[in-house]
C-alpha positions, 0 to 999 in steps of 0.5 A: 168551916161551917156545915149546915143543914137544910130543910127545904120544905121549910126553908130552914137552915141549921147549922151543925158545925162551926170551926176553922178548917186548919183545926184538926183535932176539932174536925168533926170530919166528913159525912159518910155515905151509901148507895139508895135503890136508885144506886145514888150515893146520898147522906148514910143516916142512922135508923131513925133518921135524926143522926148523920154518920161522920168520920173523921182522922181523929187528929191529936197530940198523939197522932191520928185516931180515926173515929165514926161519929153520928151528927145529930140532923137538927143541930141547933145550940149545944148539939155535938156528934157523938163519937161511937167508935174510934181507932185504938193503939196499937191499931191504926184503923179506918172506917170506910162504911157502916153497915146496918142490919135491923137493930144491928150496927157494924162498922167495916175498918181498914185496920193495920198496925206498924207489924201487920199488913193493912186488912179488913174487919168487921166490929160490932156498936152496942149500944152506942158503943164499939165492942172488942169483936173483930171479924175478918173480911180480907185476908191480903198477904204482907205485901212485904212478907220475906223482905226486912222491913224498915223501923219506924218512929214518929218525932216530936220537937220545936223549931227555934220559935217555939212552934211544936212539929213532927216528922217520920224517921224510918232506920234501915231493917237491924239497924241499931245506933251503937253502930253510928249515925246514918247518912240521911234523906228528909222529905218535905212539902211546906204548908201555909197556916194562919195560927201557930196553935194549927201549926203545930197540930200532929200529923200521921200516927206512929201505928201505921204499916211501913209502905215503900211507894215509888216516889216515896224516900223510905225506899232509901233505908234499903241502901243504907240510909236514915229518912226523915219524911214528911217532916212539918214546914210550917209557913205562919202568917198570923193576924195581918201578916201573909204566910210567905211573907216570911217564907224562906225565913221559916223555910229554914227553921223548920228544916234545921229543927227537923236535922236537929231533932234527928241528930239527936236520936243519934242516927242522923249524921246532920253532915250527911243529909240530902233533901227531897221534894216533889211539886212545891217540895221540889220549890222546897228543896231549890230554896233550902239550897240557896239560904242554907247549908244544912244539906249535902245535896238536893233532889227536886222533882217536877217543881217550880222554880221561877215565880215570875211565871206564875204571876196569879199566885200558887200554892196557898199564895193569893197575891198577884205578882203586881201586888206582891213583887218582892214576895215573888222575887224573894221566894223564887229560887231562880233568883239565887241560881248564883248563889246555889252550889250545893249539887241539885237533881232537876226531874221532871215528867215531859208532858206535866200538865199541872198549873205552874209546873210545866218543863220549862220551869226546870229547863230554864232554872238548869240553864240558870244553875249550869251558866253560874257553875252550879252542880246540877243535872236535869233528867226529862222523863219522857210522855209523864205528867205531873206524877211518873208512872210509867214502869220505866220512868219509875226505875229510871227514877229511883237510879237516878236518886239513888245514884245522885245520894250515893255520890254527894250524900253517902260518903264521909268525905265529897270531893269538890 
């Protein structure tokens, strides 16, 4: 990635930044931008013209610490952003614009933490640097105020190679682990890297406020189960090697390094563990089910499931079908219907417009699974793209889920 400058008046290019886009904790992040007097969004410069302002997620080892920096406009050798505010712990905060008033400068945040309920403030930069001030813009209410919330704990552990990854684990509200490990869900979506060093870079911060969306697994610590969302699947090629050369291979290591670094919190029960996706975490999840027995059932959501069917590549893969068969044919979970026969959960939103994912992938792979005796149910949700919205389709949704753990994931002993 490379950010530059221009000049036209005299044809001059300046480069300000050169790094690789998969290098988090370099990131210089993003221009900042405002509203001119013509009521175009352009470049938010400093007083004196001579400095650009970025913000950025301020990755690290210790998570996300989001910051605003100014990026000085002529660049050149040695020029570096100057970082004058950046997120503190316990906070999770950030920057969304900088508001100037003579000599003046304050940044307004969106700051929460994993007690208190996002909000936003006002902080002043003196002299360059972020005071301890803070004023109160909104007041919003704990959306979640009466409700026992979830706890929430960011892991950190290695998969077999070495390669360091994360994932969140959210425990049902007074849980404590005297009383046992729980039966659990794991989220994930896989990503493609080029390095191991980006690989293991941390994702997400350990202060950010619980959230329980529609589609999100924490829902599930509600109704009594530990969840491991987004949990790190690395999918390295490095030097000449392709990422998906070596797919399901990694595929596995890294789902068997998460169910392992849960079980030993002691609240994951690693023989009561479920796995969810959605889009290429429903491909995911289908493949994990056909290379693995980590899990006791599958839930995939508007995924795809036969790569013949996206033969100009996907996801992050560039190769045609024609060039690389095997990586298509190894890749496709379709191909393993035969040997899938842990239960699996198909969903998919009837009218899914998205490139690669329309219904017949689902209906098709059903076919497949149901014809080689496979545990399998495949719920259409009517008029909904990619992603469910409609109220109905949401808690049809959920049931469906709910009803799908509680029945192959949940109890100590399955019936088969």
């Amino acid at each position: 990635m490379i950010l530059s400058a221009l000049d036209p008046a005299a044809a001059k290019l300046t480069q300000l930044y050169a790094g690789s886009m998969q290098d988090r904790y370099h990131d210089p992040g993003r221009p900042m931008l405002e509203r001119n007097a013509q009521g175009q969004m352009v470049l938010h410069t400093t007083a004196d013209k001579q400095g650009i302002y970025f913000s950025g997620q301020g990755a690290s080892p210790k998570g996300d610490t989001p910051f605003v920096a100014i990026m000085p406009i002529n660049g050149g050798e040695g020029a570096k952003e100057t970082r004058i505010w950046q997120s503190q712990a316990p906070f999770f905060e950030e920057p969304t614009a900088v508001v100037e008033s003579g000599d003046s400068v304050r940044i307004l945040v969106r700051r929460e933490s994993v007690e208190q309920s996002p909000n936003y403030f006002l902080t002043a930069i003196k002299e360059g640097q972020a005071s301890n001030s803070w004023t109160a813009v909104t007041s919003f209410p704990n959306p979640y105020a009466g409700l026992p919330m979830p706890s929430h704990q960011l892991l950190h552990y290695k998969r077999a190679d070495g390669v360091d990854l994360t994932a969140d684990l959210y425990l049902p509200a007074g849980y404590d682990k005297s009383k046992g490990p729980l039966p659990t869900l794991m989220e994930a979506y896989p990503a493609e890297f080029k390095s191991r060093a980006a690989a293991s870079q941390v994702t997400g911060s350990p202060y950010e406020f619980v959230r329980i969306g529609a589609g999100s697994p924490v829902f599930f610590t509600a109704t009594g189960y530990a969840v491991l969302a987004n949990a790190a699947i690395p999918i390295i090629g490095e030097g000449s090697a392709e990422p998906n050369d070596t797919y399901v291979e990694q595929l596995v290591a890294g789902a068997k390094a998460g169910v392992d670094a849960g079980a030993e919190t002691g609240t994951v029960d690693r023989n009561r563990v479920g796995v969810m996706g959605h889009s290429y975490g429903a491909f995911m999840t289908a493949n994990l089910l056909a290379h693995s027995d980590l899990f006791r059932a599958g839930i995939a959501r508007s995924g795809a499931y036969n790569r013949s069917l996206t033969p100009f590549g996907f996801q992050n893969e560039e190769r045609t079908y024609w060039e690389a068969p095997e990586v298509y044919f190894k890749m496709s979970p379709f191909s393993y219907a035969d040997k899938i026969k842990t239960p699996i959960l198909l969903m998919h939103g009837e009218a899914d417009n998205n490139t690669g994912t329309f219904p017949i992938q689902s209906e098709r792979f059903y076919n497949a699974l149901k014809g080689e005796g496979a545990t399998v149910r495949f719920v259409l949700l009517p008029l909904e793209a990619h992603g469910y919205q409609g109220r109905e389709s949401v808690l049809h949704m959920l049931w469906e889920m709910e009803n799908w753990l509680d029945k192959y994931v949940k109890p100590d002993q399955v019936a088969h």
